[in-house]
C-alpha positions in Angstrom: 7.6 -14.9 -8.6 5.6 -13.7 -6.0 4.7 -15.8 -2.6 2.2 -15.2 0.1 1.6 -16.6 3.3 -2.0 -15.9 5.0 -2.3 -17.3 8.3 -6.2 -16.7 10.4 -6.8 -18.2 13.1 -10.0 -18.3 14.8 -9.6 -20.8 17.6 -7.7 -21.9 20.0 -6.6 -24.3 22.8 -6.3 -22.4 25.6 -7.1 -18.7 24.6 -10.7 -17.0 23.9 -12.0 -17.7 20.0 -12.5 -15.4 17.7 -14.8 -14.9 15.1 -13.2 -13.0 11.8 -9.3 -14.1 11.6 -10.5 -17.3 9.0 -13.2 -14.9 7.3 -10.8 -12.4 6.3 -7.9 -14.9 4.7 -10.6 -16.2 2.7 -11.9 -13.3 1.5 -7.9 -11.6 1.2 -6.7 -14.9 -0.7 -8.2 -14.2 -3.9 -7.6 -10.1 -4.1 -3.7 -10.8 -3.9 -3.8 -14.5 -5.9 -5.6 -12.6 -9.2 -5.3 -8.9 -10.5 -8.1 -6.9 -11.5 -7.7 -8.5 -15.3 -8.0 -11.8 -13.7 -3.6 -12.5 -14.3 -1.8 -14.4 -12.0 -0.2 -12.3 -9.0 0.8 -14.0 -5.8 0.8 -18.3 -5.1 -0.8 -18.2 -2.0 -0.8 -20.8 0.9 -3.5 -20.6 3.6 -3.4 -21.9 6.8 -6.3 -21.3 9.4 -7.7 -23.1 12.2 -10.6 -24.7 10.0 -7.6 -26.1 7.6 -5.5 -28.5 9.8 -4.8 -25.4 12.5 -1.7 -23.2 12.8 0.8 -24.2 15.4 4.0 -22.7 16.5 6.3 -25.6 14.9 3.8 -25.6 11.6 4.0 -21.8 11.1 8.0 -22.1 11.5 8.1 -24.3 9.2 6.0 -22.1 6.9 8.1 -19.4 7.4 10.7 -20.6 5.9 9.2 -21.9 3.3 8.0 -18.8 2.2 10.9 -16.5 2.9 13.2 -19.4 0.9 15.0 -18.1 -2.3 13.7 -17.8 -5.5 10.7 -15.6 -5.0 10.5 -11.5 -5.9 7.8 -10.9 -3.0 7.0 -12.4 0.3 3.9 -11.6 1.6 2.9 -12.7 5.1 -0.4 -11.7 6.4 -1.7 -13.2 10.0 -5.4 -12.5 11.5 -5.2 -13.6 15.4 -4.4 -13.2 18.3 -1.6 -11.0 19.0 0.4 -10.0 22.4 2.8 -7.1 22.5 5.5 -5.9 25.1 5.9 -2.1 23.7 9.1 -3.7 21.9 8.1 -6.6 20.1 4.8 -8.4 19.2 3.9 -11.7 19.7 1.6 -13.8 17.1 0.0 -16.5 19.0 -0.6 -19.8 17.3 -3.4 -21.8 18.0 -1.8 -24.6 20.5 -0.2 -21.4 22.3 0.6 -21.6 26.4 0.7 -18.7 28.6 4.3 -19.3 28.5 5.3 -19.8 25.2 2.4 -17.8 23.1 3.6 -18.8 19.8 6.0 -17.2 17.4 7.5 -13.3 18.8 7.7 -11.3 15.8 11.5 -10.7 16.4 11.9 -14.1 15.5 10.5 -13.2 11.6 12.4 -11.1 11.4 15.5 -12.7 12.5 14.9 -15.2 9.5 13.7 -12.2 7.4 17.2 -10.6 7.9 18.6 -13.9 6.8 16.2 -14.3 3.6 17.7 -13.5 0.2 13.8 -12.2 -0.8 14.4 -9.0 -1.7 11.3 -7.6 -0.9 9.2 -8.8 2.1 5.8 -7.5 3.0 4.6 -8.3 6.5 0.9 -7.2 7.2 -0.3 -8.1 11.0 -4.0 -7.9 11.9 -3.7 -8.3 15.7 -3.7 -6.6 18.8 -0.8 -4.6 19.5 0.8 -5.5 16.3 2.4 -2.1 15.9 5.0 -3.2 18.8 6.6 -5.2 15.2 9.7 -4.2 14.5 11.0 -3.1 17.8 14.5 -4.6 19.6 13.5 -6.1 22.6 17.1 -7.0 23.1 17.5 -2.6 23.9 14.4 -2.5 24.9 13.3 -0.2 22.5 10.9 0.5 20.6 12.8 1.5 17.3 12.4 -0.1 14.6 15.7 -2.1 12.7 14.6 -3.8 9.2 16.6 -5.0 6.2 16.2 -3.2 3.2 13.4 -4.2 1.3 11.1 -4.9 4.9 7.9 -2.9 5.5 5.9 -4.2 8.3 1.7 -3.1 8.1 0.2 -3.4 11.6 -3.1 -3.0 12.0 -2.9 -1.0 15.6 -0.3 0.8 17.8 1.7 -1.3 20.7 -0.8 -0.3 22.9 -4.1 -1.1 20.8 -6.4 -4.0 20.4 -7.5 -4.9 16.9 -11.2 -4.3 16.4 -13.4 -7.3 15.1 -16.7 -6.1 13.1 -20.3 -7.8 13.3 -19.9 -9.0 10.3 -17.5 -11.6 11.3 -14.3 -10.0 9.9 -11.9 -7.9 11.4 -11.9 -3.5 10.5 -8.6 -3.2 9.6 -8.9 -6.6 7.1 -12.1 -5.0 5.4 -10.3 -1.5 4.7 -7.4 -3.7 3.1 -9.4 -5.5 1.4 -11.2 -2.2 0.1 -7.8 -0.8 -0.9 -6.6 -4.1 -2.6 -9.6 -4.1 -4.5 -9.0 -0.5 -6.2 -9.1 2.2 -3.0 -5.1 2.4 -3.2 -4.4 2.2 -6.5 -2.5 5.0 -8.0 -3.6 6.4 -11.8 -1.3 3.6 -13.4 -3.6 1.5 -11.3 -0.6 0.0 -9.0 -1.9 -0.5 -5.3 1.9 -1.1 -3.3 2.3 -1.0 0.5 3.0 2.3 0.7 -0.4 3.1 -1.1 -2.3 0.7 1.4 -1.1 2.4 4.5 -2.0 5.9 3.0 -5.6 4.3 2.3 -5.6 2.4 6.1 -4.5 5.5 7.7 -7.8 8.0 6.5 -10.5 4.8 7.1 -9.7 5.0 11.1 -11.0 8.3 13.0 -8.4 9.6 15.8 -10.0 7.8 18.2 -9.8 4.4 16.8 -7.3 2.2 16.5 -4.7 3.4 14.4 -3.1 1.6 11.8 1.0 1.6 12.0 3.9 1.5 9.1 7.2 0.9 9.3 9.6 0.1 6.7 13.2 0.1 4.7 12.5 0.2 0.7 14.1 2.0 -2.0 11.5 0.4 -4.6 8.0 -0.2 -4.0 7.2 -3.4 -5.6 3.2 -3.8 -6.7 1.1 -5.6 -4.4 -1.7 -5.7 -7.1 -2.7 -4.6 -10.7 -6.1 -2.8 -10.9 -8.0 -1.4 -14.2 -6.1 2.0 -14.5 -7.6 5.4 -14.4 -6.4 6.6 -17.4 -4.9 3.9 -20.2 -1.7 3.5 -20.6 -2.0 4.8 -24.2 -3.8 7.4 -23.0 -1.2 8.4 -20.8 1.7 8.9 -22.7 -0.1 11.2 -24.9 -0.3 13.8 -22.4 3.3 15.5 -23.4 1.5 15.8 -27.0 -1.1 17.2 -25.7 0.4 19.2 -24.2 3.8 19.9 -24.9 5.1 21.8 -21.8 4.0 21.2 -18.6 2.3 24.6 -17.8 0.1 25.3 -21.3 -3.3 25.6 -21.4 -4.8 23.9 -23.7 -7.5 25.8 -25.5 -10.8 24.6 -25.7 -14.1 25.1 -28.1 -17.4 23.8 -28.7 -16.3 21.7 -31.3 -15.1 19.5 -28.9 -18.1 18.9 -26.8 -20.0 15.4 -28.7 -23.7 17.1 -28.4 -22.4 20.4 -29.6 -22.1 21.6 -33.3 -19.9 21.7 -35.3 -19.3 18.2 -35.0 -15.5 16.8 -35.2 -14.8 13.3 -34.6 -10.9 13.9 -33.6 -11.6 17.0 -31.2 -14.4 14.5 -29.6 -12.0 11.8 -29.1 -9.2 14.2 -27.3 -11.9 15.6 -25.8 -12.6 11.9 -24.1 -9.3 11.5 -23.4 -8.9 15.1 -21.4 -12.4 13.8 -19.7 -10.6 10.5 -18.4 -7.4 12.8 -17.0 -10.1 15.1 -15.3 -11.3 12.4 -13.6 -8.3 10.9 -12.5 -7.2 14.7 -11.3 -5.0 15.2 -13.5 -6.4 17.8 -15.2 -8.9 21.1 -14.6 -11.0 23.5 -16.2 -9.8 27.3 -16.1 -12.3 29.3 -15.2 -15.2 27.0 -15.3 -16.8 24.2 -13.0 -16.8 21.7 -15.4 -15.2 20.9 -19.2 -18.6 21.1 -20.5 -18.4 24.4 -19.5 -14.8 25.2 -20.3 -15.7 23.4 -24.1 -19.0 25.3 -24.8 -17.6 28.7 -23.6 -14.3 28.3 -25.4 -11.9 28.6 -22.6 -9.3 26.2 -21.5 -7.9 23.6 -19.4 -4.4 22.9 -17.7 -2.6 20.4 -15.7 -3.1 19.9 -11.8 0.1 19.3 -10.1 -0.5 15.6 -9.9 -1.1 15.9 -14.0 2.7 17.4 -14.0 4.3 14.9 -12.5 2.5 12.3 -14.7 3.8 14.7 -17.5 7.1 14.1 -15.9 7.3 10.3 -16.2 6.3 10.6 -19.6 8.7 12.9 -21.2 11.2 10.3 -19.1 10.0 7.7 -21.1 9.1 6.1 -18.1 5.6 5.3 -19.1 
C-alpha cells in the first residue's frame, strides 16, 4: 500500500502566481500512479489551486490523512511557494498571510515522527526547500529525521527554485526524467536515493542545487521501470560465468552473421550483448563484442557486473 500526496499550487491570495507548480503534479501524477508495465504503484491525491485550492487547514488535514496507518509509502510532493529561515522551510498555502505563510516544514515532520508509515518520502519543489529538516528550536541547521524519512529538496536554504518557459518547474522535469527510466538501476528499480544521484548531475555548479537528506536502512522502490537486463537473464550470469573474475572466451560462432552458425552460442551471445549494454560486462582487448566474437578473444565482468554476480550467487535475485 503505497500513498502519495502532490500538492502544486500556482496562485495565490496575497503572494505573486506562478506558472508551473499545477503543470508539474499533473504531469508527476501518472509516473508514480503506474509503473513502466502499466501496474498499479502509488493511490495518489492531487490538490492544486485549479482543484478547490490548497489552504493551510486543507493541507493539515491532508497530511494526516496521508501519513495515517496502514500504508508502506508516503509520498508527499509540493510545487509552490516556499520560504526558508536557514533552519527550517516554510510551504506556503495558497490563502497564506505574511504572518502565518502556511504550513513550516517542522510541523511535517513533527506528525511524521508521530506516523507509524514506515517509510516516508518527502520531495519539495520550492525555494529554499533544502532548509527541510533543520531544528529551528537550536537553531541549527542539522538535520533530525525518524528512520525511514528522506527529505528531496529541490535547492539549498539559500536558493530559489528555477521555473522553466515551458510552464514547469527544472527541478520537476529532471524528476520526472528520472521517474520515467533516468534512475533506474539494471533491475530497473528507480528509489530516492537513485533520484537524487540522477537530480544531482542535471544541475551545473552554478545552478541551483538539489539537496538530500535522509534516515533509511531500506530503500523502498519509488517506481518499476522495463529492466536492462531480464530478470531471467540475470540470474544466469553465475552460469555464465562461474567465478566472478573468468573470462569467458569468445569465437565467431557466436556472432549471428558469422559462419559457422550456432543457434545456442547466438542466443548467449544476446544475452552477453544485453549485460554489455547495461555495463555489466566488456570486451578484452577489443572495442566492441563483434570484435572480441570474430577475433576469438574474450570478455569479462565490469565491477558493476560483479556485484550483480554477487546478488546472484546470494540468491537474491
Amino acid at each position: 500500500m503505497n500513498r502519495a500526496l502532490l500538492i502544486g499550487i500556482d496562485h495565490y491570495d496575497r503572494f505573486t502566481s506562478l506558472d508551473g507548480c499545477v503543470n508539474d503534479v499533473d504531469a508527476l501524477e501518472p509516473l508514480l500512479s503506474r509503473n513502466d508495465d502499466s501496474s498499479p504503484n502509488f493511490d495518489c491525491q492531487k490538490r492544486t489551486s485549479v482543484t478547490g485550492g490548497v489552504t493551510r487547514d486543507a493541507l493539515i488535514g491532508d497530511l494526516d490523512a496521508l501519513l495515517a496507518g496502514g500504508a508502506d509509502v508516503a509520498l508527499l510532493y509540493f510545487a509552490g511557494h516556499g520560504m526558508g529561515s536557514g533552519t527550517d522551510a516554510a510551504l506556503v498555502t495558497q490563502d497564506a498571510t505574511s504572518a502565518t505563510l502556511g504550513i513550516a516544514f517542522s510541523e511535517v515532520l513533527a506528525k511524521v515522527a508521530g506516523s507509524s508509515v514506515r517509510e516516508v518520502v518527502l520531495i519539495l519543489d520550492c525555494c529554499f526547500s533544502g532548509a527541510a529538516g533543520g531544528i529551528p528550536q537550536l537553531a541549527s541547521s542539522a538535520a533530525a529525521l525518524r528512520d525511514g524519512v528522506s527529505i528531496l529538496a529541490a535547492s539549498r536554504d539559500d536558493q530559489v527554485a528555477a521555473e522553466t518557459g515551458s510552464g514547469h518547474g527544472l527541478f520537476s522535469i529532471f524528476l520526472c526524467g528520472a521517474l520515467e527510466g533516468g534512475a533506474a538501476d539494471v533491475l530497473g528499480k528507480v528509489t530516492v536515493a537513485g533520484l537524487y544521484a540522477y537530480l544531482d548531475e542535471s544541475f551545473g555548479a552554478w545552478a541551483q542545487r538539489p539537496a538530500f537528506k535522509a534516515n533509511v536502512d531500506h530503500l523502498h522502490g519509488l517506481r518499476s521501470c522495463t529492466p536492462a537486463v531480464p530478470l531471467t537473464e540475470l540470474r544466469q550470469i553465475c552460469e555464465l560465468f562461474p567465478d566472478a573474475g573468468d573470462l569467458f572466451p569468445l569465437d565467431p560462432s557466436y556472432e549471428p552473421d558469422a559462419e559457422p552458425r550456432d543457434a545456442e552460442h547466438e542466443r548467449v551471445f544476446s544475452t552477453l550483448q544485453r549485460y554489455r549494454a547495461a555495463k555489466l560486462l566488456q570486451p578484452v582487448d577489443a572495442d566492441h563484442m563483434y570484435f572480441a566474437a570474430m577475433e576469438s578473444k574474450a570478455c569479462r565482468l565490469t565491477p558493476l557486473g560483479r556485484h550483480y554476480w554477487e546478488v546472484a550467487k546470494d540468491g537474491r535475485l
